[in-house]
Every structure is written in structure tokens, then in C-alpha cells.
C-alpha positions, -999 to +999 in steps of 0.1 A: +000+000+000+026+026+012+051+016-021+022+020-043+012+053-028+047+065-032+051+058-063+021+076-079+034+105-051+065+099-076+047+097-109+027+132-099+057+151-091+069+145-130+034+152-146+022+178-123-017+171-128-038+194-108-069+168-110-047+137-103-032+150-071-063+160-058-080+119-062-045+109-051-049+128-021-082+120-012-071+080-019-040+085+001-056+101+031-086+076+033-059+044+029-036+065+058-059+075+081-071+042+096-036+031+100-020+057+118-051+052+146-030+036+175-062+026+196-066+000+161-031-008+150-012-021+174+019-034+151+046-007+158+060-009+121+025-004+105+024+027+124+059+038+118+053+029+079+016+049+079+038+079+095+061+084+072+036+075+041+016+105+058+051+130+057+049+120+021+012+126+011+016+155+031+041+174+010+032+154-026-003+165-024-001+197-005-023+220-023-052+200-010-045+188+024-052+222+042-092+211+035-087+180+053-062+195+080-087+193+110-094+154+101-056+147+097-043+171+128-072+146+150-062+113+141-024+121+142-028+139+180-046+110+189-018+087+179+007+106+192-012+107+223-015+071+229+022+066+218+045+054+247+061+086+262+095+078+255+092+056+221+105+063+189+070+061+177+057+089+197+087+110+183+074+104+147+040+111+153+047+142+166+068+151+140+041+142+112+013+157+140+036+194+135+043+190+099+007+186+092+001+218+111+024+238+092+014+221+057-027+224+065-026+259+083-046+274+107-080+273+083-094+243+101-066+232+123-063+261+146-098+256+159-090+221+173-059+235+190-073+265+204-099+241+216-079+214+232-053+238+247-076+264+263-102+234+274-075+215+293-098+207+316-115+187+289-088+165+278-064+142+290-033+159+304-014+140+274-031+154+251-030+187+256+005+181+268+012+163+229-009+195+213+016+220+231+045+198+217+035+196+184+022+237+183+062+245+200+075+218+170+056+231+143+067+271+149+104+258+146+095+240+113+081+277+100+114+294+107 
């Protein structure tokens, strides 16, 4: 799945198709989506794999993604969330979690972070804990 979805990332880049990056996208983020949800997958290396297939789809089919930032920005959160504090994993998703900010700007994705980090009452303390990690992450990736 993730070779095949690199590939035509790869084939895109050299035909530059407005139309085709926009089903490729949408393909890309309904194939991704499920995989990176850590309450489902529970294999480390389908996560790791979904990550970095994400990073890709993220900056191959960027002129899209910021209308489907708030969906991305909430299942990536969520995984990084559920991550184990100190894994490797929880590094990536964070990463991918702050490059998805930056690449989907605030349009959609600002709302959920306004809302998660000024209802911390609300939320797990990890989650708003991951949200201020990935906000701090995301304004270093800007500069």
C-alpha cells in the first residue's frame, strides 16, 4: 500500500496534474488514516510505515490537504497521544502531527488547538501536553 502510494506521489511530481493530485490525495488520506489510529493498529512498524507514508502525502499533495487539516491534525494527535512517552513512535507522530500543522494551516486546524489547549480541563493531560508539543515543534519548522 505505502510503495504503491509513493510511487504515484513519484509519478505526480513528474506530470504535475492538478486533478490527479487531488483523487491521489483524497485515496492517500482515506488508505492512511485508519492506520495511523494507535487505539486500532497495534503493530509498531504499521504505524511507523503509515507515518512516514503521511510525511509524504503530506508534501506530494499539498495543495489539498489544508481542507482536510482538522481530520488529519485529529487522528495524528490521537496517535501521538497514545504513543509510549518515551518511544520512537511517539517521536514520529509528533513530527508528522507538526508537519501537518504547518502544511494544513490554521483554516481548520487552529480551531482544534485552540480548543484542546484552552479546554484543558477537557482532555487528557497527554493530550493537551502532545498538542503544546506539536504547536512549540511546528513554529520551529516555520522558521
Amino acid at each position: 500500500l505505502v510503495g504503491g502510494l509513493i510511487s504515484l506521489l513519484l509519478q505526480h511530481a513528474k506530470n504535475d496534474s492538478k486533478a490527479d493530485i487531488m483523487e491521489l490525495g483524497r485515496l492517500g488520506l482515506s488508505a492512511l488514516l485508519p492506520l495511523t489510529d494507535a487505539d486500532i493498529v497495534m503493530d509498531q512498524k504499521t504505524l511507523v510505515t503509515s507515518m512516514t507514508a503521511m510525511i509524504n502525502l503530506l508534501f506530494g499533495a499539498y495543495p489539498i490537504m489544508p481542507h482536510h487539516g482538522g481530520k488529519i491534525l485529529c487522528h495524528l494527535l490521537s496517535a501521538a497521544s497514545l504513543a509510549v512517552p518515551t518511544s520512537s513512535t511517539r517521536k514520529l507522530s509528533i513530527y508528522t502531527s507538526a508537519t501537518a500543522l504547518v502544511i494544513c494551516g490554521p483554516k481548520f486546524t487552529k480551531e482544534i488547538i485552540d480548543s484542546i489547549l484552552n479546554g484543558q480541563d477537557s482532555f487528557q493531560d497527554i493530550m493537551v501536553a502532545t498538542t503544546s508539543e506539536v504547536t512549540k515543534l511546528a513554529e520551529k519548522l516555520r522558521e
